[in-house]
LOKOL-776913 format. One record per residue (C-alpha): residue number from 1; residue in one letter; z, x, y. Coordinates in steps of 0.25 Angstrom, whole numbers, plus 5000, padded with zeros to 4 digits. Layout:
// residues N
+-----+------+------+------+------+
! seq ! type !    z !    x !    y !
+-----+------+------+------+------+
! NUM !    A !    Z !    X !    Y !
...
+-----+------+------+------+------+
***
This chain:
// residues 312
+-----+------+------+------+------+
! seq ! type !    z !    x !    y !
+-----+------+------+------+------+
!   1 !    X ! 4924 ! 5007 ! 5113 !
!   2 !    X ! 4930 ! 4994 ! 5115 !
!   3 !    X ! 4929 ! 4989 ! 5100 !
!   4 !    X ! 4935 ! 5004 ! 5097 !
!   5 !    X ! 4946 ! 5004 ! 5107 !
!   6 !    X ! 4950 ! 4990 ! 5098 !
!   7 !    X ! 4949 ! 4997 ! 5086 !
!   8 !    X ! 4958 ! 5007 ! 5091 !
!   9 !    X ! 4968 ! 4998 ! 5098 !
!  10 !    X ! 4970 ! 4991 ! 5083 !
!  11 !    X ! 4972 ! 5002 ! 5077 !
!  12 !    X ! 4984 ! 5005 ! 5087 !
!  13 !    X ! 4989 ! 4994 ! 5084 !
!  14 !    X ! 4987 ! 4995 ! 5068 !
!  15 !    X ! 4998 ! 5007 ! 5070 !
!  16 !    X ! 5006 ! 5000 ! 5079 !
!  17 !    X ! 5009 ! 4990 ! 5069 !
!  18 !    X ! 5012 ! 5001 ! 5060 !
!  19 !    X ! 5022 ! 5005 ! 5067 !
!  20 !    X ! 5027 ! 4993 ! 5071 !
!  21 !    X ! 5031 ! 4990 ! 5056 !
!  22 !    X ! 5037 ! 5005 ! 5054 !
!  23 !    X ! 5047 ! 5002 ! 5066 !
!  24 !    X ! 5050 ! 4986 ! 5059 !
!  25 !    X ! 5051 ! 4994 ! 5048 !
!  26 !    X ! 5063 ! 5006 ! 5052 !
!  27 !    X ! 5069 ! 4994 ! 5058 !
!  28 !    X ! 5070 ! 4986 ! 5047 !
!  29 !    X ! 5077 ! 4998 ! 5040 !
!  30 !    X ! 5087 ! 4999 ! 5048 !
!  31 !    X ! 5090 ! 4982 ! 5051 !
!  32 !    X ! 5089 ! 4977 ! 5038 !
!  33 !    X ! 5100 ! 4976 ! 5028 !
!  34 !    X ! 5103 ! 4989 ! 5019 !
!  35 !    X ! 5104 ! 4990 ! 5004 !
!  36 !    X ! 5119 ! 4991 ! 5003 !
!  37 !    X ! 5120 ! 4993 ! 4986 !
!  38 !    X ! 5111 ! 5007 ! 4993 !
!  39 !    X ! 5121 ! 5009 ! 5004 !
!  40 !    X ! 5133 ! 5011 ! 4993 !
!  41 !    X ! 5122 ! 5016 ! 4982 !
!  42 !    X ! 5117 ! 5027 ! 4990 !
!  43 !    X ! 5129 ! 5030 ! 4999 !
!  44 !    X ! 5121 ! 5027 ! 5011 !
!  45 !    X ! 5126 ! 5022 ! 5025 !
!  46 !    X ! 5117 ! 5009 ! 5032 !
!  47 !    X ! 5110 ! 5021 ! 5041 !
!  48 !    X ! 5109 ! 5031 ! 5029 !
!  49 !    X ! 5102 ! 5020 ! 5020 !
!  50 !    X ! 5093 ! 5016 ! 5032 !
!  51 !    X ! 5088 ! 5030 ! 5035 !
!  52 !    X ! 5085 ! 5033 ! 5022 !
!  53 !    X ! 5078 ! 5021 ! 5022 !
!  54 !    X ! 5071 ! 5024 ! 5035 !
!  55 !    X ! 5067 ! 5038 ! 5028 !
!  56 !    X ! 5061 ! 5033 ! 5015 !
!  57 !    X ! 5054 ! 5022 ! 5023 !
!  58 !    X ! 5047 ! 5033 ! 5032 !
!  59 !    X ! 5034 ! 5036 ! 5021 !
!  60 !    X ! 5031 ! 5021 ! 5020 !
!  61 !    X ! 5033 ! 5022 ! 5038 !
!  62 !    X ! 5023 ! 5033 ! 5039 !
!  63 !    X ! 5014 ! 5027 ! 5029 !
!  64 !    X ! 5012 ! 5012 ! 5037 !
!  65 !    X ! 5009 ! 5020 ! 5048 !
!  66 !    X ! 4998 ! 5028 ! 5043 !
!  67 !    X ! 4994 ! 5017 ! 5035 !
!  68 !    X ! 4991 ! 5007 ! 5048 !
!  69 !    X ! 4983 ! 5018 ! 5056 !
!  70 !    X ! 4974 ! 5022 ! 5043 !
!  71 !    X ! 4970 ! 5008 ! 5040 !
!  72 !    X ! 4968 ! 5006 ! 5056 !
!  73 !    X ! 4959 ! 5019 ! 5056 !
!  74 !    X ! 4951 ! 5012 ! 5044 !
!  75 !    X ! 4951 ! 5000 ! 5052 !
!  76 !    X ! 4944 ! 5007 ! 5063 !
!  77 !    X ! 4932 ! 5012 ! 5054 !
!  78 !    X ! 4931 ! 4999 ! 5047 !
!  79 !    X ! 4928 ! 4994 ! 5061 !
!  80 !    X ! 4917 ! 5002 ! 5064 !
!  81 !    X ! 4911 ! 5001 ! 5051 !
!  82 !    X ! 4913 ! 4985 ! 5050 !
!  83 !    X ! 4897 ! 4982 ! 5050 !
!  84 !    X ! 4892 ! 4992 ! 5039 !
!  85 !    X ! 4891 ! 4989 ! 5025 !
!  86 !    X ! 4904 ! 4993 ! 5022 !
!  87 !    X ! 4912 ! 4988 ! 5033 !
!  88 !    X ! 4917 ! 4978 ! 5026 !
!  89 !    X ! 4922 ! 4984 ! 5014 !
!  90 !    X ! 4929 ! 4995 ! 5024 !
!  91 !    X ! 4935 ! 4983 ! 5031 !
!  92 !    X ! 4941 ! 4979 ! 5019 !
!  93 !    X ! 4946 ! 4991 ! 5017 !
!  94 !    X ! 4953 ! 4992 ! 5030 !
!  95 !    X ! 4961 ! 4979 ! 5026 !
!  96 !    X ! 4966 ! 4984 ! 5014 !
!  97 !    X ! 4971 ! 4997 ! 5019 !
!  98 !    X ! 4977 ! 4988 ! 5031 !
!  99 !    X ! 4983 ! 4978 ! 5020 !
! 100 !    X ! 4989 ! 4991 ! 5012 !
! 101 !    X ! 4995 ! 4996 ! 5026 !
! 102 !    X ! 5001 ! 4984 ! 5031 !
! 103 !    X ! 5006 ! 4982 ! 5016 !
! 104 !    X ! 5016 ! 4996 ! 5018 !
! 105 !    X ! 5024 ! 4992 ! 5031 !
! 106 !    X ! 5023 ! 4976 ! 5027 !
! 107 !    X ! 5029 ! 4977 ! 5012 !
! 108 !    X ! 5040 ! 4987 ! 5016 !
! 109 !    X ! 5044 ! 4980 ! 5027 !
! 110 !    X ! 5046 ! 4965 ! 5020 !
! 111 !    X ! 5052 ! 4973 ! 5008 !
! 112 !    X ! 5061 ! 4979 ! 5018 !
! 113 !    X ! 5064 ! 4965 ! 5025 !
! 114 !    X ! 5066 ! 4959 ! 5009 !
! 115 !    X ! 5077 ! 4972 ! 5008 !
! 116 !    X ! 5084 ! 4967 ! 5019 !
! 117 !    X ! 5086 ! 4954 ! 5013 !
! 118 !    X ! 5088 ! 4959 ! 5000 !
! 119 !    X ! 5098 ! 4967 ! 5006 !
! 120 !    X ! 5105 ! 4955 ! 5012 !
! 121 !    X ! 5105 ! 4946 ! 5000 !
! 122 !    X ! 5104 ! 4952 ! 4987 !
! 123 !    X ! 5098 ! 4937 ! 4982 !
! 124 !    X ! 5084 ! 4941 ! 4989 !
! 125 !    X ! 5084 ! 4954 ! 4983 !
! 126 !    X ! 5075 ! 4950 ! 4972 !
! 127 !    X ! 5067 ! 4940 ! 4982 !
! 128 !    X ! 5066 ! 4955 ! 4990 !
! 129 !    X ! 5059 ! 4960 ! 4978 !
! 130 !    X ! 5049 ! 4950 ! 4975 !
! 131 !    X ! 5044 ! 4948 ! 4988 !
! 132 !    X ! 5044 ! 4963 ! 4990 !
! 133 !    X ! 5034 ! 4965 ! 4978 !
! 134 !    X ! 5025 ! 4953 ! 4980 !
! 135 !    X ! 5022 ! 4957 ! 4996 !
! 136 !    X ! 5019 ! 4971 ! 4991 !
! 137 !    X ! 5010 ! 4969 ! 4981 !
! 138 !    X ! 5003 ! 4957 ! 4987 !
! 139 !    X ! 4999 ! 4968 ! 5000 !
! 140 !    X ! 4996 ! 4978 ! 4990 !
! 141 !    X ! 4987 ! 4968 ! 4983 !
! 142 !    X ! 4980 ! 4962 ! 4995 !
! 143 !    X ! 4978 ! 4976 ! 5000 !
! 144 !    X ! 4972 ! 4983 ! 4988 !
! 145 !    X ! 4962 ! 4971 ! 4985 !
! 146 !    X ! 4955 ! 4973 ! 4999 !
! 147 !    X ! 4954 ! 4987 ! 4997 !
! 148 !    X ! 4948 ! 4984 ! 4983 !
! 149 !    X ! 4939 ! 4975 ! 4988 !
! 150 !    X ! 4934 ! 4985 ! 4999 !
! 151 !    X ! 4931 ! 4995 ! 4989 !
! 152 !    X ! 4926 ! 4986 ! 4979 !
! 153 !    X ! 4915 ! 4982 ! 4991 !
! 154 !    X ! 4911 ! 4997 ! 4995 !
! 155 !    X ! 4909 ! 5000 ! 4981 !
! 156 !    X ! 4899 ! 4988 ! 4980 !
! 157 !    X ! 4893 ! 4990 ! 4992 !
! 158 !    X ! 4888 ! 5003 ! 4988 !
! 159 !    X ! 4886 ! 4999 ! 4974 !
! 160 !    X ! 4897 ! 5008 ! 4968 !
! 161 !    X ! 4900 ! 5009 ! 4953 !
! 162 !    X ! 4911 ! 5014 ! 4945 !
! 163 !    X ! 4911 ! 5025 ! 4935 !
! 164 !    X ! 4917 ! 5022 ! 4920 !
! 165 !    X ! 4927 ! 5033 ! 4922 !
! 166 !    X ! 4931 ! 5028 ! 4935 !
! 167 !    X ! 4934 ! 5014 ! 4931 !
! 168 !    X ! 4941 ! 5020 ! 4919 !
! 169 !    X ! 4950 ! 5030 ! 4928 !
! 170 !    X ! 4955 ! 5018 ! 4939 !
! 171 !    X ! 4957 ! 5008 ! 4925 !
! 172 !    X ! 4966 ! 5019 ! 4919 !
! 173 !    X ! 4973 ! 5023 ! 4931 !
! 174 !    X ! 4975 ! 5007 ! 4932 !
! 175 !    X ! 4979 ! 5005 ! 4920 !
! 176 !    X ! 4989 ! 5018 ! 4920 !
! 177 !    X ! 4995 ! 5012 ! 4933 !
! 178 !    X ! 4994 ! 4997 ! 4929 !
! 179 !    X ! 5002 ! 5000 ! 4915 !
! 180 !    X ! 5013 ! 5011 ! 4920 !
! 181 !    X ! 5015 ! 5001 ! 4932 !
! 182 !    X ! 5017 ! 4988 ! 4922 !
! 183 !    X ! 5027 ! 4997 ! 4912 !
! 184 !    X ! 5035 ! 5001 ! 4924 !
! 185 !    X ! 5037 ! 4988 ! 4930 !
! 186 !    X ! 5039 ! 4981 ! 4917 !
! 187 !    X ! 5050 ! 4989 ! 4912 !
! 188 !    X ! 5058 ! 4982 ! 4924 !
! 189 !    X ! 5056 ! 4968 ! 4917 !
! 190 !    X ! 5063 ! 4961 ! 4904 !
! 191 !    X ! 5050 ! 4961 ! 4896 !
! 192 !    X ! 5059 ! 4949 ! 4888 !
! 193 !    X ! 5059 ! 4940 ! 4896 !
! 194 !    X ! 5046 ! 4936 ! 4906 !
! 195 !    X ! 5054 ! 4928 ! 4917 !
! 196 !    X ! 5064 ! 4938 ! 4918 !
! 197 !    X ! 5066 ! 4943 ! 4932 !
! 198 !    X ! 5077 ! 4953 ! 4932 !
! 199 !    X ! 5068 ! 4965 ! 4934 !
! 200 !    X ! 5066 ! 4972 ! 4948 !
! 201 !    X ! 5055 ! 4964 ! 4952 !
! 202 !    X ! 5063 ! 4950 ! 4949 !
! 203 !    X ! 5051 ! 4944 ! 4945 !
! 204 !    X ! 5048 ! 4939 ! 4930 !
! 205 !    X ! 5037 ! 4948 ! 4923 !
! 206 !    X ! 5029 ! 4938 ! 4922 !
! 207 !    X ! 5029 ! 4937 ! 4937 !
! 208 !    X ! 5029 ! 4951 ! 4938 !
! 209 !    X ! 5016 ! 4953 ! 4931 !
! 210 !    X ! 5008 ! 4943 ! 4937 !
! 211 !    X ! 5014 ! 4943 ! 4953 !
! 212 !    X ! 5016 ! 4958 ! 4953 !
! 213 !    X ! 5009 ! 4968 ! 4942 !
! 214 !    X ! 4996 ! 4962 ! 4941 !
! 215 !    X ! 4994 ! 4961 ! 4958 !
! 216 !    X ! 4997 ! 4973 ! 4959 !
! 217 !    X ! 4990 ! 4980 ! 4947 !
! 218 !    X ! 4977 ! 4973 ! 4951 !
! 219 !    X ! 4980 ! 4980 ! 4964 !
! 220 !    X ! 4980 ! 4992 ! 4961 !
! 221 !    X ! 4970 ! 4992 ! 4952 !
! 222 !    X ! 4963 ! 4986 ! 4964 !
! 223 !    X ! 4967 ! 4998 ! 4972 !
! 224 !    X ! 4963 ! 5009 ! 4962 !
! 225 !    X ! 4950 ! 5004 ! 4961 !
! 226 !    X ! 4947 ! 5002 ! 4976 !
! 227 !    X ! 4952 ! 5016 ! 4978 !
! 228 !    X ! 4941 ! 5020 ! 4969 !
! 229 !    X ! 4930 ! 5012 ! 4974 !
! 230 !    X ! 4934 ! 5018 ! 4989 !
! 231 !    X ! 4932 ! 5032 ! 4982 !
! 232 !    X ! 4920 ! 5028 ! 4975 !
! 233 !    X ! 4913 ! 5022 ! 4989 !
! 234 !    X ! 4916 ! 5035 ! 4996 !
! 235 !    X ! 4909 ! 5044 ! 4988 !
! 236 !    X ! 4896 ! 5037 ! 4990 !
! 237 !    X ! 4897 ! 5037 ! 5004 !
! 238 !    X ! 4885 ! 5045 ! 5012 !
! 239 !    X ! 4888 ! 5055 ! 5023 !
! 240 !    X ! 4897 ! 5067 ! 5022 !
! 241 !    X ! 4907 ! 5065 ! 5033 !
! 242 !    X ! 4908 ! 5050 ! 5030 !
! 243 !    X ! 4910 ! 5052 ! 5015 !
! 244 !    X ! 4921 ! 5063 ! 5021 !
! 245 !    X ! 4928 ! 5053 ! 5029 !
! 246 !    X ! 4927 ! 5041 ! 5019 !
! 247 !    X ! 4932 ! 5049 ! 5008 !
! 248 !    X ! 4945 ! 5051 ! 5017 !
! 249 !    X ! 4946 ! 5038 ! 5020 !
! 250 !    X ! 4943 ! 5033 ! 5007 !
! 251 !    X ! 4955 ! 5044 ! 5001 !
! 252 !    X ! 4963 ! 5035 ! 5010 !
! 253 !    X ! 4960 ! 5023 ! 5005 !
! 254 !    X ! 4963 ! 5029 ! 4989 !
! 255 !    X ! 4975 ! 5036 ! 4994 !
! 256 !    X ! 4982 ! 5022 ! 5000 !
! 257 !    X ! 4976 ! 5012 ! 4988 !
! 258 !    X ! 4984 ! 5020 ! 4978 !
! 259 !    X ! 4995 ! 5025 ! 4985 !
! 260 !    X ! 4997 ! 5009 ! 4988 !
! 261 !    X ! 4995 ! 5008 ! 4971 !
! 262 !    X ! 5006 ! 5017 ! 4971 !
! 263 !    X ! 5016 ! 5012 ! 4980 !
! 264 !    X ! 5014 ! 4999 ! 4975 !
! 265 !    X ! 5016 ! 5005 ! 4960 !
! 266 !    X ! 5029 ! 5013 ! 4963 !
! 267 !    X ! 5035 ! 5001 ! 4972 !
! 268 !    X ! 5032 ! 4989 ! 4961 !
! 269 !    X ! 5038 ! 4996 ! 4948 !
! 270 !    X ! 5053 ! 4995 ! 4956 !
! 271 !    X ! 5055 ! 4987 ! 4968 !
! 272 !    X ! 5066 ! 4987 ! 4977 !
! 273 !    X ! 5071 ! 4978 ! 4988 !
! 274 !    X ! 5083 ! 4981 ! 4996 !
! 275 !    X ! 5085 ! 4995 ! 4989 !
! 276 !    X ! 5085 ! 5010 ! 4995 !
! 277 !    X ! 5077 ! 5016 ! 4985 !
! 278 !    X ! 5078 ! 5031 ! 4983 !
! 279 !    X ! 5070 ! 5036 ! 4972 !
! 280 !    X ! 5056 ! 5037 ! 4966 !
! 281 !    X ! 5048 ! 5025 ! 4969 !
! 282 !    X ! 5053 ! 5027 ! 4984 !
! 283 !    X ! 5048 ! 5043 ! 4984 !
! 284 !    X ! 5034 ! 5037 ! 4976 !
! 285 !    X ! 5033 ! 5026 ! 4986 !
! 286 !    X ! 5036 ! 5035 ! 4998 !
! 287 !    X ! 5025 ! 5045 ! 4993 !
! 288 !    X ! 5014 ! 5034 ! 4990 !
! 289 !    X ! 5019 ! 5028 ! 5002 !
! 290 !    X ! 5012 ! 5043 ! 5010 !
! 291 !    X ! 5002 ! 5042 ! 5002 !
! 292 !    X ! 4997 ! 5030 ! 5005 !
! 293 !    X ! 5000 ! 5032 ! 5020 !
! 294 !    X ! 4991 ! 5047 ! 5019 !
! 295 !    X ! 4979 ! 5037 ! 5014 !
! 296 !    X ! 4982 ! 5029 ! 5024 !
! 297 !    X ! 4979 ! 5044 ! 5034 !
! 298 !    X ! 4967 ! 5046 ! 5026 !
! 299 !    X ! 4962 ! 5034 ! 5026 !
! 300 !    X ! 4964 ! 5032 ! 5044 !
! 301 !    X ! 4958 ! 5048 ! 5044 !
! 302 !    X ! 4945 ! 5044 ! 5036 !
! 303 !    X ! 4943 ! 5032 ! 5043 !
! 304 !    X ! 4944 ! 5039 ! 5057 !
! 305 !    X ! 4932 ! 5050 ! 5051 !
! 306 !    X ! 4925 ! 5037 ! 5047 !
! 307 !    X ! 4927 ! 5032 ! 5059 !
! 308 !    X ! 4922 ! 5043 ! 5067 !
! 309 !    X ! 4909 ! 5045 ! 5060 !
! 310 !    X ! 4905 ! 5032 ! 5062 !
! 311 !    X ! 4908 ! 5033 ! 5077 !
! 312 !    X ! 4898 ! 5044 ! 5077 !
+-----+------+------+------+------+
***
């Protein structure tokens, strides 16, 4: 009872840090300096621009939210299970999610810390931009490795194999993904010159290819294949109502790891810093953004079924 109380208690706590960031968050929005080429670009008054940024910031809000007490409710059955075979694997599994949830409140807010600044002194602006895309993709990264080394441990552990079409289907939905990604990213840069850095990432493409595009393309190669190895590991699971509730858990898990691929697509191919953005990637983002937060729901609700039957 003891142990469970605790367990409870840190979830409790897990939300409360969530909520913590969403308040430091809507204030930074209304403290920090305004854009003001969108002020006169948009017609906007300080409080019109900081409500409309307080209402397109509300998907991303809800999200963190959600996404701190699903991973905390995973927490909870990866306690219970920490002695069986799979415990481990489980664990690890835990962490990524926690390093993917932590990844949404942490990025936005030092992006939106770098906005201020950028908004402040124009000189940092390009500073703001590099340092937005390196932190992203370097959370992104660390979080998707240890998901993918999780599944790549269940699958192992019950002596899984892939199909021939399978590996085909995930190679070409990579490679689909991977070349559109390069083509629309490279048409920023002057493919003349290698050390050029006037393009919207102000780093040279050779830079660009090495620090950026090949991190995150073995990321979400990484992630693709470890959502894959979670289904593959579900559908060889014994027991009805536990194959039920891991199936839910495990449509979490698929449902965060490629919305995370796609919000990490849309954001990289035009970043800005500083800037109210009212258009298409914002929508994209926003929807992937839900998306990824309704994982985050199915994966807290198949792990309280989980949970439950192992109390039994």
């Amino acid at each position: 009872m003891t142990n469970n109380r605790l367990v409870a208690q840190s979830t409790a706590r897990t939300v409360q840090r969530a909520a913590m960031l969403v308040a430091i968050y809507v204030v930074l929005i209304f403290l920090l300096p305004a854009n003001h080429a969108d002020l006169r670009e948009h017609h906007l008054s300080l409080l019109q621009y900081r409500t409309i940024l307080f209402a397109v910031s509300l998907p991303s809000l809800l999200t963190w939210l959600v996404a701190f007490a699903g991973y905390a409710k995973l927490r909870e059955y990866v306690y219970l299970i920490r002695k069986s075979p799979e415990g481990a694997y489980f664990s690890k599994l835990a962490v990524g999610c926690a390093w993917l949830a932590w990844s949404l409140p942490l990025s936005a807010i030092l992006a939106f810390l770098l906005d201020g600044l950028a908004n402040s002194w124009t000189g940092f602006y390009s500073s703001a931009v590099i340092i937005s895309n390196y932190s992203y993709m370097l959370l992104s990264l660390i979080a998707l490795s240890i998901i993918g080394n999780a599944s790549r441990g269940l699958v192992n552990r019950a002596r899984l194999k892939f199909s021939l079409a399978s590996v085909r289907i995930i190679m070409l939905l990579f490679l689909t993904a991977g070349v559109l990604y390069c083509y629309l990213t490279f048409r920023h840069f002057d493919l003349s010159s290698l050390s050029s850095t006037h393009n919207p990432y102000y780093l040279p493409i050779w830079l660009m290819v090495i620090s950026i595009i090949i991190p995150y393309l073995y990321a979400w190669f990484t992630g693709l294949l470890a959502a894959y190895e979670i289904h593959l590991f579900s559908r060889r699971t014994n027991g009805v109502l536990y194959r039920q509730a891991l199936r839910l858990l495990v449509a979490g898990l698929i449902t965060i790891i490629l919305s995370s691929v796609a919000v990490q697509y849309v954001s990289s191919l035009q970043p800005h810093v500083g800037q109210l953005t009212l258009g298409y990637q914002l929508v994209l983002v926003s929807v992937f953004r839900l998306i990824g937060g309704g994982g985050f729901l199915l994966l807290g609700l198949g792990a309280i079924r989980l949970k439950k039957i192992e109390e039994i």
